[in-house]
N, C-alpha and C positions, 0 to 999 in steps of 0.2 A: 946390130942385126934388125933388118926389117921384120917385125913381128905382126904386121897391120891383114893381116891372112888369115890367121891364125885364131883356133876356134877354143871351147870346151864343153864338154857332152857330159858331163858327171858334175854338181855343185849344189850345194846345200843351202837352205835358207833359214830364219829362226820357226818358218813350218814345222820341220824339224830338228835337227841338231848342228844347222848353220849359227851364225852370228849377225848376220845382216839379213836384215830386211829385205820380201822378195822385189821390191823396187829398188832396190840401193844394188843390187845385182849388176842393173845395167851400167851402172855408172862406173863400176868396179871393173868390170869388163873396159871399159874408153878409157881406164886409168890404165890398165895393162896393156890394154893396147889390142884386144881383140876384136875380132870382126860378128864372133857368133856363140851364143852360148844355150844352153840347155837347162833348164831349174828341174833337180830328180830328189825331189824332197822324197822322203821315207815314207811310203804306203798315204801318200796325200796329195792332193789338188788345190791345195786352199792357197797356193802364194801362183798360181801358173797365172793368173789374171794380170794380178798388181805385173808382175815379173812383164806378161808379155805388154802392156802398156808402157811403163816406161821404156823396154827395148825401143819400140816403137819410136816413142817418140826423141829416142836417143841416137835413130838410125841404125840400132846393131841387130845382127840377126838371133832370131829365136825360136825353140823347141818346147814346146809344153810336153812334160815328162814326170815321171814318178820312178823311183828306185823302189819294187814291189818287193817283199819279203815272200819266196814259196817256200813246198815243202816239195823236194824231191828225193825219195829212195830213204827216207832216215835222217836228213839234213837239210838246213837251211841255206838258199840259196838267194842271192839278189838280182833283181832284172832289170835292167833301167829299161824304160820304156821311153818310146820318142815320138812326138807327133800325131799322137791318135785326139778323136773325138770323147771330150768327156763327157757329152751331152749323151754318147752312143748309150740306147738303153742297154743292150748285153754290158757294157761296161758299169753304166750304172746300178744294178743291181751285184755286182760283183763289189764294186767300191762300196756299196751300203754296207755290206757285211763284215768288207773289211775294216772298214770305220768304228764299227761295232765293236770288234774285235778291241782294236787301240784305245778307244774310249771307254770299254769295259772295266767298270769295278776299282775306278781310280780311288774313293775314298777309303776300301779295302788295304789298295795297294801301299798308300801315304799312311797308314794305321800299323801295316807291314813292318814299315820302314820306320815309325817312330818309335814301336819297338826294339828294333836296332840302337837305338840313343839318342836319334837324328832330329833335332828340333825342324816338324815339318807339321802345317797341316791345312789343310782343304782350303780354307783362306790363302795360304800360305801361294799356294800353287796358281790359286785362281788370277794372283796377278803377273804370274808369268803365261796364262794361256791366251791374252792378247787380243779378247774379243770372241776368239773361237773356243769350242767346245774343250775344256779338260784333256789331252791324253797324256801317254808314258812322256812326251819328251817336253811339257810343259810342267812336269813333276824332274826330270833332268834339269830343266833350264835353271828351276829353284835351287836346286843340291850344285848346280852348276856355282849358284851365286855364293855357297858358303863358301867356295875356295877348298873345297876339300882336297882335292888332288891337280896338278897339273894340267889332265887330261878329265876327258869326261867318260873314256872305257872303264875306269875302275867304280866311278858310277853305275854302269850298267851291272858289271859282273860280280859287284857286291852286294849290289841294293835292289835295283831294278827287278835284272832276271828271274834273281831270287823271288819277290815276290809274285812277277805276272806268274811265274811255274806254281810256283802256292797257291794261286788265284784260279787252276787252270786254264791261263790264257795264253798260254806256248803255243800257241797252233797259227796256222798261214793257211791259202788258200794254196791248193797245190798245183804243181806245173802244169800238169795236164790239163787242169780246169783253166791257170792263171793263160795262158801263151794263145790260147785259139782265140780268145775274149780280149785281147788286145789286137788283134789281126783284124777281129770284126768291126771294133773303132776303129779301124784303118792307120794302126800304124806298128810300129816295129820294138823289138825286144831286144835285148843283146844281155848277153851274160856277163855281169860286173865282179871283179875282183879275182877272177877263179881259183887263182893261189893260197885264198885267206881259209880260213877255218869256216867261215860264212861264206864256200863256195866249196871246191873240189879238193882241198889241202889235207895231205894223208894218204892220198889215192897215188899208184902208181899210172908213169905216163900213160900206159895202156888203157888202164881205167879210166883216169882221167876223159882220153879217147873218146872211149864207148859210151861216157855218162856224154861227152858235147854230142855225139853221134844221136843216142837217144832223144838230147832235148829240142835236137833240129828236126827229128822227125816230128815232136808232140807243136814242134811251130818256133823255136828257137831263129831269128834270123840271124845273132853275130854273136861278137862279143869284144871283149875292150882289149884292143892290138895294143894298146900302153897306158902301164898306169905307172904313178909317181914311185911305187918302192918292188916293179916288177926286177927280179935278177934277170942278168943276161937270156941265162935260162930259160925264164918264166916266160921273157918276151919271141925268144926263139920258136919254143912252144906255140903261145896264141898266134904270130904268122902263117905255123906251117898248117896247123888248123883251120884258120881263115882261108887259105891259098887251097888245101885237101879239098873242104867242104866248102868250098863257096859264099862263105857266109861274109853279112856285109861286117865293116869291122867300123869300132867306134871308139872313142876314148878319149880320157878325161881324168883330172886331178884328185876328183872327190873332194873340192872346194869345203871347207868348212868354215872359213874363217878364224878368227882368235879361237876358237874349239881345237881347232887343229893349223897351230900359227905356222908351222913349218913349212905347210904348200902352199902356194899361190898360185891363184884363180889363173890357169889360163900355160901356168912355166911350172907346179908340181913343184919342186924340193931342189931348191939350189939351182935353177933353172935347167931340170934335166927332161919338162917335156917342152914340145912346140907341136901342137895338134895341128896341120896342116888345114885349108878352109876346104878342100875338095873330098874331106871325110863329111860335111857337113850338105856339100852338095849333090853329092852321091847316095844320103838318106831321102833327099827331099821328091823324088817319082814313089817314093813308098810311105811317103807321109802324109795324112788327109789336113794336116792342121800344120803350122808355120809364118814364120815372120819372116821373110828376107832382109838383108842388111839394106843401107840405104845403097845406091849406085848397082846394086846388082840385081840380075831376072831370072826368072823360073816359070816353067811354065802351066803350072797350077798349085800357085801359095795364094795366103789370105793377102 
């Protein structure tokens, strides 16, 4: 199967709760054989650089993105965002706060958690933050390295959560602030995961509905037409939504890495996606910032 087309809009770096490096990205991309990919590190900016430099100079195309944590209606929701200016001051005074937020109260948190039993501390952490400031998933990356579990979710939902809620740092910046402030950097939103429990899971299809309905009004442009463990269902769903409301549609594996060894960058889980490259060109009249791959043109990328 010719796979040389084919894109991914959703992947993780060790910014956040990836495994690789956001320059080791690119390379991961030419080893699967993709043409284009997106870095949508968790509430962060700090690998979009590295990331869009080696694309570059690797020939593949690229998105500078963030997967934003909001708060919409009582629940947490994910945004990937694609293409915008992060020099944009609206953006920038947004991203301060949010940073804030993430970086807040780590030696609390690690004080938390040693309580727990967890041989952990401030030292401990600092040499999983990598040069950058402290946050929650530089305190993951450590608990990562005990081997405590398989996965890194029961990290979060034993130790983690617990504490930032302890901490009161459970908060996110909310939709309605998060979606117009990405518009004004000049680029695009899309709704990630919407099935999960950190999206619309629970809700009846109707509802479901009327919360996509509502967030395309507050500046919602998409959302992700396939993700690696959508059911039949779920994928039937995001279509006829996209197809109703007009909304551009995006999607991706949610790349993780050895974190989450089962997808791969690019083909999801037992090779069940192949993200078409004309999702990727169909973002780009609505993106202020991008990389195009090498051999192809656009006509206002960097």
């Amino acid at each position: 199967m010719d796979r040389s087309r084919d894109i991914d809009l959703h992947v993780h770096s060790l910014v956040s709760d990836g495994s690789f490096q956001p320059e080791e990205l690119a390379g991961e991309a030419q080893r699967q054989g993709l043409r284009a990919f997106a870095l949508t590190d968790h509430d962060s900016i700090a690998g979009n650089a590295e990331a869009a430099e080696a694309a570059r100079e690797a020939g593949v195309g690229f998105l500078p993105g963030m997967e934003m944590s909001v708060e919409y209606k009582g629940r947490q929701l994910h945004i990937v965002c694609l293409g915008f200016d992060e020099e944009h001051p609206s953006f920038q005074r947004m991203y301060r706060w949010v940073r804030s937020v993430k970086e807040g109260k780590i030696p609390e948190i690690i004080h938390h958690i040693r309580q727990k039993g967890i041989e952990i501390s401030v030292e401990d952490v600092e040499k999983y933050a990598y040069g950058r400031p402290m946050d929650r998933y530089a305190v993951m990356r450590y608990m990562v390295s005990l081997h405590m579990y398989e996965r890194a979710q029961p990290i979060w939902d034993n130790y983690l959560n617990p504490a930032v809620a302890e901490m009161g740092l459970n908060i996110n910046v909310t939709a309605e602030e998060a979606l117009p402030v990405i518009h004004e950097a000049g680029g695009i939103t899309s709704l990630a995961h919407y099935h999960k429990n950190i999206g619309l899971k629970g809700m009846t299809r109707a509802e479901q509905e009327k919360a996509i309905v509502r967030l395309h009004g507050m500046g919602l442009d998409g959302m992700e037409q396939w993700y690696p463990n959508y059911s039949e269902e779920d994928m039937a769903f995001a279509n006829a939504m996209i197809e109703k409301y007009h909304l551009l549609p995006t999607a991706g594996t949610d790349f993780h890495g050895k974190n989450r060894p089962e997808v791969e960058m690019g083909h999801g889980i037992k090779d069940n996606m192949a993200v078409p490259y004309h999702f990727f060109e169909n973002l780009l009249p609505h993106c202020r910032k991008y990389i195009l791959p090498k051999g192809f043109s656009a006509g206002n990328g960097e």
